[in-house]
C-alpha positions as CSV (number, residue, x, y, z in Angstrom):
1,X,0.0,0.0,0.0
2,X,0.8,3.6,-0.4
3,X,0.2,5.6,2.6
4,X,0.1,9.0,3.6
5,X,1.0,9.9,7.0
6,X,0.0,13.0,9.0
7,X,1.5,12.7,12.7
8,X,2.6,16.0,13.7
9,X,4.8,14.2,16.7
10,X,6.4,12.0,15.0
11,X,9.7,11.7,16.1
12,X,13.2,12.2,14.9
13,X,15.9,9.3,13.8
14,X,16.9,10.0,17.8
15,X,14.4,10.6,19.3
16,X,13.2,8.9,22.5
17,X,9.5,9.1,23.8
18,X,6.6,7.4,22.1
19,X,7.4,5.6,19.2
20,X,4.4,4.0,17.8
21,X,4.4,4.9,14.4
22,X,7.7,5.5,14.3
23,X,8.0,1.4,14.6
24,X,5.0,1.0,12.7
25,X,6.0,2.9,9.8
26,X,9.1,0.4,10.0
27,X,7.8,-2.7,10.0
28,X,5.3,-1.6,7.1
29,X,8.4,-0.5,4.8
30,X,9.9,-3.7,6.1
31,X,6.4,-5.6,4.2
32,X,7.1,-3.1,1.1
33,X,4.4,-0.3,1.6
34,X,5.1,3.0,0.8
35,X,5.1,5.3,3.5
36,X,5.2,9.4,3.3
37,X,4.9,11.3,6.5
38,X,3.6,14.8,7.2
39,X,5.2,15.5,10.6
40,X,5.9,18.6,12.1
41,X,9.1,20.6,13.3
42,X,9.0,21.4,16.7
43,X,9.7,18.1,19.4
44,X,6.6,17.6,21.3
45,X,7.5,17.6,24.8
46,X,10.8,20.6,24.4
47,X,8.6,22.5,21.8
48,X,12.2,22.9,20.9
49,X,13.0,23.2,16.7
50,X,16.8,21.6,15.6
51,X,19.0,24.2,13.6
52,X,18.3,22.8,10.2
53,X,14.9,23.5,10.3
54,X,15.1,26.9,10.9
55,X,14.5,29.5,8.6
56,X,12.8,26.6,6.5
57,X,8.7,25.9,5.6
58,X,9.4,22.5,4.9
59,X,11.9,19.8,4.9
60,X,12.3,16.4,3.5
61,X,13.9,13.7,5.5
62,X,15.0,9.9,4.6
63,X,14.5,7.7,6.8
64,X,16.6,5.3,5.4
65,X,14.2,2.7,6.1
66,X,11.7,3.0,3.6
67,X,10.0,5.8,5.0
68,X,9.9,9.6,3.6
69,X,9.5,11.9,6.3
70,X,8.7,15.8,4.8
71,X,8.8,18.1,8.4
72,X,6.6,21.5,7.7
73,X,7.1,24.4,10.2
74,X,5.8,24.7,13.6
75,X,5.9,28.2,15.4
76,X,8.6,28.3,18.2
77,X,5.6,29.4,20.2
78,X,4.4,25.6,21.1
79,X,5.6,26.2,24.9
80,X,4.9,29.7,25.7
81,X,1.5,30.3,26.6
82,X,-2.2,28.8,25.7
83,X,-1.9,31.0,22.8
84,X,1.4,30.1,21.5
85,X,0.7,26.5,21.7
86,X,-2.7,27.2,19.8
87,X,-0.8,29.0,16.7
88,X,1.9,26.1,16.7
89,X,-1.2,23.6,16.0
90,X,-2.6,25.8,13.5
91,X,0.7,27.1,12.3
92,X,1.1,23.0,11.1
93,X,-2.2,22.6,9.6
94,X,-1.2,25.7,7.3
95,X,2.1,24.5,6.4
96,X,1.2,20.7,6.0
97,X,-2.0,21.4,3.9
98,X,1.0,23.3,1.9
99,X,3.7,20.0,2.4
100,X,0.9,17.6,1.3
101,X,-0.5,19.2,-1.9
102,X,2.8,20.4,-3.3
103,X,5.8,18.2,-1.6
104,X,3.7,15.1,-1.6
105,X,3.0,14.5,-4.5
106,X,3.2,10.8,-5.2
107,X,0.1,8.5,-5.4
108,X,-1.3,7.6,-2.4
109,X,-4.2,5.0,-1.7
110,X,-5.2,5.8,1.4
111,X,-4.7,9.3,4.0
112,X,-3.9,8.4,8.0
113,X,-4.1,10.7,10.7
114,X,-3.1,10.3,14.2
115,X,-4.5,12.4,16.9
116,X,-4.2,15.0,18.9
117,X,-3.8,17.6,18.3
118,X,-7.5,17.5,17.0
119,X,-6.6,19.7,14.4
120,X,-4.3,17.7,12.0
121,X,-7.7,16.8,10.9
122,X,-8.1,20.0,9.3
123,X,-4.9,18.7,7.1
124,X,-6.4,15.3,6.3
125,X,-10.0,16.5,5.5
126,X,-8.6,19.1,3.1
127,X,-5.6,16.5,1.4
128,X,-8.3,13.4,0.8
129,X,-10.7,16.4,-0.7
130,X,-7.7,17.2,-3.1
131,X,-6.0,14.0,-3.6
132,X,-9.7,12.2,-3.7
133,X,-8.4,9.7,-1.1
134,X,-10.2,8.3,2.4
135,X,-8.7,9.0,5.2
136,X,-8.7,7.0,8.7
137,X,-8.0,9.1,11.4
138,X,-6.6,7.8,14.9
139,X,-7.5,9.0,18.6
140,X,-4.3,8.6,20.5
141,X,-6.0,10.6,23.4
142,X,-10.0,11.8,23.6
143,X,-9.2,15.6,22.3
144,X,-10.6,18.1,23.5
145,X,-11.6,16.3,26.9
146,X,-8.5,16.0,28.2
147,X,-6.7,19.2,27.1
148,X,-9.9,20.6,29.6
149,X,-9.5,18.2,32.4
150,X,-5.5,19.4,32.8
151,X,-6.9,22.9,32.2
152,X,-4.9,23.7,28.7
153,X,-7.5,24.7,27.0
154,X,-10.2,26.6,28.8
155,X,-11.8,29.4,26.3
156,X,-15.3,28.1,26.0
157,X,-15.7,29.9,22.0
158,X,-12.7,27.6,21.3
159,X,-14.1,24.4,23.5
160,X,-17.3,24.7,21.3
161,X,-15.3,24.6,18.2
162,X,-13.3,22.0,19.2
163,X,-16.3,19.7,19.6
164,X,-18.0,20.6,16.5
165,X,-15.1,19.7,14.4
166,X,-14.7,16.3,16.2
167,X,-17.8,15.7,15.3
168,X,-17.4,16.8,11.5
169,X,-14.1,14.6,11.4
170,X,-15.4,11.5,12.7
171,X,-18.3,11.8,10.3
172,X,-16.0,12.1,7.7
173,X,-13.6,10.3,8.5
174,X,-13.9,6.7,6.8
175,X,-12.6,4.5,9.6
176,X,-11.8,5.5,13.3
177,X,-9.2,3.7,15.3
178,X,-8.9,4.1,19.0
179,X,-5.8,3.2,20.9
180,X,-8.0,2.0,24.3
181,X,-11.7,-0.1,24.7
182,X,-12.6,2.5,26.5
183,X,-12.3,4.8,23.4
184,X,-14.5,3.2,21.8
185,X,-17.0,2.8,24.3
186,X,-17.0,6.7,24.6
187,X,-17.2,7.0,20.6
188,X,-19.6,4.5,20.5
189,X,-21.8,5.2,23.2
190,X,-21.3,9.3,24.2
191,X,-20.3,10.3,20.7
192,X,-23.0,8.2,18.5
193,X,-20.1,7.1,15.7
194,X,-21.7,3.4,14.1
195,X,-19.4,0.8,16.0
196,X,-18.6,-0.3,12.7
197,X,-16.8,2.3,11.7
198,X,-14.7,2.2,14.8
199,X,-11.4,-0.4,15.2
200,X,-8.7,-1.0,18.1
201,X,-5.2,-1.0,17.5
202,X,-3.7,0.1,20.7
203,X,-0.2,0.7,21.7
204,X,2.3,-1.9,21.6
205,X,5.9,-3.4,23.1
206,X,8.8,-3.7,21.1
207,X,9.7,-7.3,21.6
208,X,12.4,-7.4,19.8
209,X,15.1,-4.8,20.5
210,X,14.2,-5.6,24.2
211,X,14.6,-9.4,23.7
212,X,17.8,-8.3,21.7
213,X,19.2,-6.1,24.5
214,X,18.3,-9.0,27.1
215,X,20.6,-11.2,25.0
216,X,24.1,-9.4,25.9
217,X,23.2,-7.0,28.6
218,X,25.4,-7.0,31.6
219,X,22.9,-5.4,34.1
220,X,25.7,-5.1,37.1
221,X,28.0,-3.1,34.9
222,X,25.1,-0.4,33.5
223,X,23.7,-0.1,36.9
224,X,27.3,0.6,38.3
225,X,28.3,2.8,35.0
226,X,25.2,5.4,35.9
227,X,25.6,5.3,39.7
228,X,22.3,3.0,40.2
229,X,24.8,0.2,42.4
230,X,23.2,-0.6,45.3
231,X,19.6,1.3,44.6
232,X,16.1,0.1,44.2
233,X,15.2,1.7,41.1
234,X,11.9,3.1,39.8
235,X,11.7,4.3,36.7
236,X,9.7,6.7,34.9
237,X,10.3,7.3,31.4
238,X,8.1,10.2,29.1
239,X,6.9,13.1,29.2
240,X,7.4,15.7,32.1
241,X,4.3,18.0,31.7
242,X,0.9,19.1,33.1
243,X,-0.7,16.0,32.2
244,X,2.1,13.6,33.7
245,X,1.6,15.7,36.9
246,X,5.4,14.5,38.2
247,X,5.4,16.6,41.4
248,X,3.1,13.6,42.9
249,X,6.7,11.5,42.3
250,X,8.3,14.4,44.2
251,X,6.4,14.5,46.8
252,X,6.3,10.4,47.3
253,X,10.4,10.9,47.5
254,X,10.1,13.2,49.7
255,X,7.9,11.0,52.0
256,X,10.8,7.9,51.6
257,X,13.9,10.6,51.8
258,X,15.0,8.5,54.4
259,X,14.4,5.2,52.7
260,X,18.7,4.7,51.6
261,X,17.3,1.9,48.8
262,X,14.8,4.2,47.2
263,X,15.9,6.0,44.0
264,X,13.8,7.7,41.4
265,X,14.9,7.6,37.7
266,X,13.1,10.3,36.2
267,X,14.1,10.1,32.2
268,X,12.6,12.5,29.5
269,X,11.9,16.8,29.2
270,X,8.9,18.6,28.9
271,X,7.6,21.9,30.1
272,X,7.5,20.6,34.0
273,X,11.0,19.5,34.2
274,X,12.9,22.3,35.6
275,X,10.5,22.8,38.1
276,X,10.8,19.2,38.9
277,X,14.1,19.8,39.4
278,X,14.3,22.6,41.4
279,X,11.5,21.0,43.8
280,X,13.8,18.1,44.3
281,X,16.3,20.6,45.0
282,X,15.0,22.7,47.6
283,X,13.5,19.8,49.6
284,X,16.8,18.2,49.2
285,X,16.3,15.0,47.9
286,X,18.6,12.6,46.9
287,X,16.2,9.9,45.7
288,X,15.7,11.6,42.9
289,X,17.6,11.6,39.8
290,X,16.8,13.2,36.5
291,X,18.0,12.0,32.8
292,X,17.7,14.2,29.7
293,X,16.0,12.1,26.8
294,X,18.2,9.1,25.7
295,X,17.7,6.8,22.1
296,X,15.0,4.0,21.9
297,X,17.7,1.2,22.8
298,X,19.0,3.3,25.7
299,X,15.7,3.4,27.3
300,X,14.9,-0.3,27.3
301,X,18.2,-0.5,29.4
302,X,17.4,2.0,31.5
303,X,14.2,-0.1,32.6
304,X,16.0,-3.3,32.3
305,X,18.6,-2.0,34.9
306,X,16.3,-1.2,37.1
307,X,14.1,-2.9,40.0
308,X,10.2,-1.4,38.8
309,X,8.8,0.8,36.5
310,X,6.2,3.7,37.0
311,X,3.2,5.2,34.8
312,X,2.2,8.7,36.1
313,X,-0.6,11.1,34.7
314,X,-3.0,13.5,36.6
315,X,-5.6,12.8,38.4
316,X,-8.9,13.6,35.9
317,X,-11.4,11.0,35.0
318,X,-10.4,11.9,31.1
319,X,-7.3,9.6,31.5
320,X,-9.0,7.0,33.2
321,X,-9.4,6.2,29.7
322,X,-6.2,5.6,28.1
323,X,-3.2,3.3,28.1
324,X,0.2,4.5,28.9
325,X,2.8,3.7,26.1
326,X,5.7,3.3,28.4
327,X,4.1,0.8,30.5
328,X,4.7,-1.6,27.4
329,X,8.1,-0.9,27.5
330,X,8.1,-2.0,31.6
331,X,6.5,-5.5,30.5
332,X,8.1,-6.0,27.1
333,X,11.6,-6.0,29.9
334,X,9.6,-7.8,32.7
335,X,9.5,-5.1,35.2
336,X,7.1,-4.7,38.4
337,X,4.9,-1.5,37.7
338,X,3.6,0.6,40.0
339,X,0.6,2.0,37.8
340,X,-0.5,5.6,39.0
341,X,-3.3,6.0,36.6
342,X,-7.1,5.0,37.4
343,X,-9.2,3.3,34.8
344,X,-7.8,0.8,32.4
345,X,-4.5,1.6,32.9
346,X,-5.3,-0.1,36.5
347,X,-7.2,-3.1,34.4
348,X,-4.3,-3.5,33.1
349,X,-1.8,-4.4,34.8
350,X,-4.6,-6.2,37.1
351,X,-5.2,-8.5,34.3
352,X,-1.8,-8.9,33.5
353,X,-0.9,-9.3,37.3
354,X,2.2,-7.3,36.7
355,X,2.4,-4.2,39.4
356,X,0.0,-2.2,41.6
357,X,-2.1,0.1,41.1
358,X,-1.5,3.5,43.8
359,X,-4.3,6.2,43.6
360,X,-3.1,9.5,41.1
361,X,-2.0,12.1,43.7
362,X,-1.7,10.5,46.5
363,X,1.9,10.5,47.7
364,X,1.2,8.4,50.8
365,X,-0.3,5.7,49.1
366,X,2.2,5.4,46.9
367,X,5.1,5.6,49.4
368,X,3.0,2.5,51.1
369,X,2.5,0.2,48.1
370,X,7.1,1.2,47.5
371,X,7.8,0.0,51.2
372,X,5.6,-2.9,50.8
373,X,6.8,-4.0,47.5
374,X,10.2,-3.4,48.9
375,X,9.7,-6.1,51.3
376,X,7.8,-8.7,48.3
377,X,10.6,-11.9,48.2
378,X,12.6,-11.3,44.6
379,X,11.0,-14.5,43.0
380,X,7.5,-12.9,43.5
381,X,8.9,-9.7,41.8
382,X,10.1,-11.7,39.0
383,X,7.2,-13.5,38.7
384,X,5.0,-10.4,37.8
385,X,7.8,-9.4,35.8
386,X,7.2,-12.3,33.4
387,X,3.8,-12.5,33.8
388,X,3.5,-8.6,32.4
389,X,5.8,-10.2,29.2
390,X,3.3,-13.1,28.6
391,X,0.3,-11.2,28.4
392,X,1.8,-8.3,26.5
393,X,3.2,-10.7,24.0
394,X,-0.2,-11.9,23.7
395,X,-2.1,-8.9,23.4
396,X,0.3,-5.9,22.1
397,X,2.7,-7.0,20.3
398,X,3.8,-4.5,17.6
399,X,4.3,-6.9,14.7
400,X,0.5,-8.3,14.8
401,X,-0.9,-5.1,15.5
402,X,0.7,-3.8,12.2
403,X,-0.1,-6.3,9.7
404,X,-3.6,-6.3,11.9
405,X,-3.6,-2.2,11.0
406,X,-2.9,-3.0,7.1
407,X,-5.6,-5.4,6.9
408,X,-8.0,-2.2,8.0
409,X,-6.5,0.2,5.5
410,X,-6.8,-2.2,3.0
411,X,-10.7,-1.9,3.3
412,X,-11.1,1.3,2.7
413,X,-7.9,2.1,0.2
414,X,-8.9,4.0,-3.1
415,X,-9.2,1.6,-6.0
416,X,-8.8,2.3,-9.7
């Protein structure tokens, strides 16, 4: 198939964070599709644009795996203010509708889109009116719920607007895939789409580089190299902004200061981090230890070093609703996780019986379920460790889920 990308997160050659198309777009090349991406310039959590961008509208990049990547401008405003971040979304839709009529210009057979932001619809809607092409868009959050649940967006003329073009999108839009069941129960149920129309491809765990890395990885010698000897280790890895809500692992520290096993990993950027780091500072913990963003490979050693791994958001009812992506990365290396998200992030890793779950912004109860797990015998640890691998091998595994993705596209690609 030939397939047009718009994903204005998609990440760089480098980049760690959420990789899901990124790997996707991969393993399609690796099948012989075609694959163009419309991403944009500016990194999602740094809002942050890399020199050879600059001064540029657009920019074409091989991916030297089978995938053309053409980057369009995002303002530099992304991380400034509600109204900065609000011009760098439509700043893309502007300069992508531009990328995808006159860059793109190959034959395509079908138009994906991966939200949020919401608006990259506006870019889809207007290419498959152009190009004559169906589009499929994808809800990788419930947009605009949960930009007014962590209070991003709260103008009620722009609220309003938000909701009417979700509702134009998913009525154009000729297949809907949700990343969560309880997506599509909302879709189905709150938003009135046909369930037809709606499938689930969720997130996934990359098997293989972290079977690969599990092969030759002396653990002893990493966890001595990044001063981790001798520590209890739990590991965040992602984003550090409003949504993640990482003061709640601050404050949980804080609680455990004088716990001498107990360190915090904290890996990643965002718009929170410094403050992050000057709260640790001032309250003078040293159970807490932060890590700029590292590559893909780096990461799954990261986790693998260390003892459990955590999934944090804010406490709002709109992310009882999703999964976390890095908490496939914890079971894809058999790590314990301590799952601080309600909802079916908690089903989860119930089902799975791989971690606890400890109630969103409640530092105490979260300090209680580390000192009990702390004193869990290491066989029982491992156990939930490989349990978390079996059941995400049988349910997320990123190979399946991509040929299973095809097979949807291929319903509704443009014939003739």
């Amino acid at each position: 198939m030939r397939i047009l990308l718009i994903h204005q997160y998609f990440l760089e050659k480098d980049d760690s964070g959420g990789n899901r198309f990124k790997e996707m777009t991969r393993l399609w090349a690796k099948e012989g599709h075609e694959i163009t991406v419309l991403a944009g310039m500016v990194h999602y959590a740094t809002g942050k644009k890399r020199d050879r961008y600059k001064g540029k509208f657009t920019y074409v990049d091989d991916y030297n795996f089978g995938v053309t990547v053409i980057r369009s401008h995002v303002s530099e405003a992304y991380n400034t203010n509600f109204l900065g971040r609000l011009w760098a979304y439509f700043s893309f839709v502007f300069s992508s509708i531009y990328a995808g009529l006159f860059k793109a210009t190959g034959k395509y057979d079908v138009i994906v889109v991966s939200s949020p932001p919401l608006f990259v619809g506006i870019t889809a809607y207007v290419l498959s009116v152009f190009k004559r092409l169906p589009f499929v868009f994808e809800v990788r959050d419930l947009w605009p719920e949960s930009a007014i649940d962590t209070r991003v967006l709260q103008n009620k003329t722009i609220i309003n607007f938000a909701y009417r073009f979700e509702r134009f999108i998913y009525r154009k839009a000729a297949l809907i895939n949700v990343l969560t069941p309880a997506f599509k129960k909302t879709l189905v149920q709150k938003k009135n789409i046909p369930e037809k129309k709606v499938f689930f491809i969720p997130n996934a765990a990359d098997f293989g580089m972290a079977d690969e890395i599990s092969k030759g990885f002396n653990r002893d010698d990493f966890r001595k190299k990044y001063g981790l000897d001798g520590k209890k280790v739990i590991t965040y890895v992602g984003a550090h902004g409003v949504a993640n809500h990482l003061i709640q692992v601050i404050e949980t520290a804080e609680i455990l200061r004088d716990n001498k096993e107990l360190l915090f990993l904290l890996i990643g950027t965002g718009m929170q981090k410094k403050m992050l780091q000057a709260e640790a500072e001032e309250r003078g913990l040293s159970n807490v230890k932060f890590l700029d963003p590292v590559p893909k490979e780096e990461v799954l050693k990261f986790i693998s070093a260390s003892d459990f791994g955590t999934s944090v958001l804010k406490k709002v009812d709109t992310f009882k609703t999703i999964y976390s992506n890095k908490t496939f990365d914890y079971m894809a290396c058999k790590r314990p996780i301590f799952m601080v998200i309600d909802g079916v992030s908690r089903e989860l890793v119930e089902d799975a019986e791989c971690g606890v779950y400890v109630e969103p912004e409640n530092p105490a109860d979260f300090a209680e379920k580390i000192i009990t797990y702390f004193a869990k015998e290491e066989s029982e640890l491992t156990q939930q460790g490989i349990s978390g691998y079996k059941y995400a091998k049988a349910n997320f595994d990123r190979k399946i889920l991509a040929n299973n993705y095809i097979k949807y596209l291929e319903t509704v690609k443009k014939t003739g």
